[in-house]
N, C-alpha and C positions, 0 to 999 in steps of 0.2 A: 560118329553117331549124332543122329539131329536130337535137337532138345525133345522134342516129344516123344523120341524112344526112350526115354529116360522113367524109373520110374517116380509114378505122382505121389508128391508128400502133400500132407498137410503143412499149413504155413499159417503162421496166428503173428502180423505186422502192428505193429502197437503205434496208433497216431497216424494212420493210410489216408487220410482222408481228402490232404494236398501234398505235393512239395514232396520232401526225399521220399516220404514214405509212402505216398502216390507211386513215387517212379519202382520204388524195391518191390512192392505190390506188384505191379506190371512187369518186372523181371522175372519175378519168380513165376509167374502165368506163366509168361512165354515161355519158360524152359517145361511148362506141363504141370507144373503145379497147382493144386486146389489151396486158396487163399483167404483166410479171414481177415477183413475190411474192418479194421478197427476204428471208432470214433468217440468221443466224449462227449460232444453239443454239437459237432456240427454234421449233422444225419445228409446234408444235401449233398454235399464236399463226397460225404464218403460214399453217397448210394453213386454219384459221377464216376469216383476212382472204381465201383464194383463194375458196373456197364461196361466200362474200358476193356476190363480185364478178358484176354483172347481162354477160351477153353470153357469148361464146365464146374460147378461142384463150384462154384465162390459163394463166401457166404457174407454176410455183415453184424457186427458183434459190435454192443457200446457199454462201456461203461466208465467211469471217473479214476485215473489214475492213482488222481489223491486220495481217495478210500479205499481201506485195504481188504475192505471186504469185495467190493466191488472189482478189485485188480484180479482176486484171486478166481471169483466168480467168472469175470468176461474169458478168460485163459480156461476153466471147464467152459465154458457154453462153446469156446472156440472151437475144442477136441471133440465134443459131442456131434455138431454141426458137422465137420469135416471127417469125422470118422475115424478118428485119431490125428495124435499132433506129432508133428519130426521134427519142426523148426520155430523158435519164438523167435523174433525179431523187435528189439526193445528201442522204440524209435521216438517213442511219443515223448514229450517233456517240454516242460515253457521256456522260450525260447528268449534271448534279448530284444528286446525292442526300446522305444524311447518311452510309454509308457511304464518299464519296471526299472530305471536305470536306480542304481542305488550306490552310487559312489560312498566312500566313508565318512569323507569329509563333508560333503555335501546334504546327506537323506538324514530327516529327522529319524529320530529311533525306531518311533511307528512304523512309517512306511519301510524301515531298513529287515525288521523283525517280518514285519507281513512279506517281503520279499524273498527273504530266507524261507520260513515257515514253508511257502507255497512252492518254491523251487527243488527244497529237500522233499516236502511229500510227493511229488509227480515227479521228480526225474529221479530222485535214487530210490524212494522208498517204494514208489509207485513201478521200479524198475524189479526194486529187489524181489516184492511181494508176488510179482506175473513170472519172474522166476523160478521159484519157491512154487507156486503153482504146477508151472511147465517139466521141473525138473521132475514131480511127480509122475508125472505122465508119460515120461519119456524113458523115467529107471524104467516102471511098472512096463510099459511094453517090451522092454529087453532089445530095442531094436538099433540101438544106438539114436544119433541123432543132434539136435546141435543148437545154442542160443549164443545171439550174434546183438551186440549192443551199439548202436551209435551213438557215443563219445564227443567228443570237440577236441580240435587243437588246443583251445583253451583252456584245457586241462594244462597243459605246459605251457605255455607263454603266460598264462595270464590272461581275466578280462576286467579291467580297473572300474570302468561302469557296471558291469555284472558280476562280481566277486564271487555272486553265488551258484550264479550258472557255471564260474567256472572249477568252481568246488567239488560241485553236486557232478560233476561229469568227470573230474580225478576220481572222485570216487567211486562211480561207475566203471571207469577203467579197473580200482582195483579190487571191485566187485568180480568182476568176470573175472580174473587172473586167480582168487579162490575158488570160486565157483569151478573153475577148468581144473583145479585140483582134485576138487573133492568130484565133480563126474565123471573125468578120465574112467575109470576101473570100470563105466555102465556104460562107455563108450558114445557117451556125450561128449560133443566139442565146446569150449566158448573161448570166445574171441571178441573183439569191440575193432568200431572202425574209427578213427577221427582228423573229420574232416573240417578242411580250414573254410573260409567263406565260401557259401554256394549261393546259386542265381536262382532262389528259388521265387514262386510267387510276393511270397511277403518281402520277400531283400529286394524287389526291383527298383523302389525307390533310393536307398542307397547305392546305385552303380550308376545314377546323374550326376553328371559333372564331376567338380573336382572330387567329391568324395568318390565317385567310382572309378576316376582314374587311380588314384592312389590305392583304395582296394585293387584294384589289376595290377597294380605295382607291387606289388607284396607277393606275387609271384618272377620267378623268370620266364615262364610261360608268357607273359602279360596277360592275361583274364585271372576269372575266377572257375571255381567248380561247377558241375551241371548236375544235379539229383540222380542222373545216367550214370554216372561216374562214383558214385556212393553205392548206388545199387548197384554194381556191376559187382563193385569189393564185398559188401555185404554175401551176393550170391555165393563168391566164390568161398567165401569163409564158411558159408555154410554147407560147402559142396564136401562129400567125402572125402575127394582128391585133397583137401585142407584140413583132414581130421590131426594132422603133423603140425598144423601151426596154432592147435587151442591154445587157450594162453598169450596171443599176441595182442597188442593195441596196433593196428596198421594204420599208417600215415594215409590220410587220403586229401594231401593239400599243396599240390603242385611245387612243394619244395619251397612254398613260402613260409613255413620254418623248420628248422630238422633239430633234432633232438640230437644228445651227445651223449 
């Protein structure tokens, strides 16, 4: 069967605008899908990622993760726009960079607490909230259907300069693993992906030199991940063929670390 025989769900991608959630955007078109373009502030990024998208019926939706009224709000304008929702995809969240580093030893209180603050509202709260939305939407039409979380490796390894990113996405992980509890019986899936480094726009400076050879060392593959290869997992977790594996966190990091 070609992907366009397939039938078209609605898709509400949270944080589309560049980068993984560009590329999951883009997968789930190509397989026929109708696609809400999610963004916070950056309306150019995401009207780019909508134009991209192969098919019909894409739409674009913005609102601020970290307000909960707003989380809940962009997740209805999504379902409204597309004409019902099958799939949330919970992508958006602040990500590490050298501006939030917040070591223990190192970050004054302020900056440590403003780091936390921000990272628990938009990655778990801002995740929980568009849930909590989605999953309304998704008992209420009876049709089953499915919310798919990207995670971090960093949930298990650790991240020593981002403590809180890598908190705020354990916890996400064990967000989903309830959540697939309590929607199983409405024939909801949830699942999370987590993926270790990827080559996305904003990480290209980090794969210069010695720092990117060492990131490519951290796999046996020797590279890193490509945003294709997130979306690819995410698709499949969302696909009914994977209604059997709700409940999983699936490794998406080239075996550059495995869990035990």
């Amino acid at each position: 069967m070609r992907t366009t025989d397939l039938p078209s769900r609605g898709v509400l991608v949270t944080g589309s605008s560049r980068g993984i959630g560009r590329a999951i955007a883009l997968a789930f078109a190509e397989r026929g899908d109708r696609v809400a373009v999610h963004h916070a502030h950056g309306r150019a990024d995401a009207e780019q990622t909508l134009a991209a998208l192969p098919g019909t019926g894409h739409v674009l939706v913005q609102g601020d993760l970290g307000d909960p009224t707003a989380a809940t709000t962009l997740v209805d304008d999504a379902a409204a726009q597309l004409g019902g929702l099958s799939v949330l995809v919970n992508n958006a969240a602040v990500g590490p960079d050298p501006q939030n580093v917040h070591t223990v030893q190192d970050t004054p209180f302020e900056d440590w607490a403003a780091a936390w603050d921000t990272m628990v509202r938009v990655n778990l709260l801002g995740t929980a909230h568009a849930s909590w939305a989605a999953a309304r939407h998704l008992v209420a039409a009876g049709a089953g259907g499915a919310i798919v979380n990207v995670g971090s490796r960093g949930a298990f390894r650790g991240e020593p300069d981002h403590p809180a990113y890598a908190a705020t996405k354990a916890a996400v992980h064990a967000l989903g693993q309830s959540l697939a509890l309590t929607l199983a019986p409405h024939g909801v899936a949830v699942a999370s992906v987590a993926p270790g480094f990827v080559a996305t726009d904003r990480q290209a400076p980090k794969l210069v030199g010695e720092q990117g050879d060492a990131l490519r060392a951290q796999s046996p593959f020797g590279r890193v991940g490509t945003p294709e290869e997130v979306a690819a997992a995410v698709v499949y977790l969302a696909s009914p063929e994977a209604r059997w594996s709700s409940g999983t966190v699936l490794d998406v990091n080239g075996a550059s670390y495995l869990r035990t």
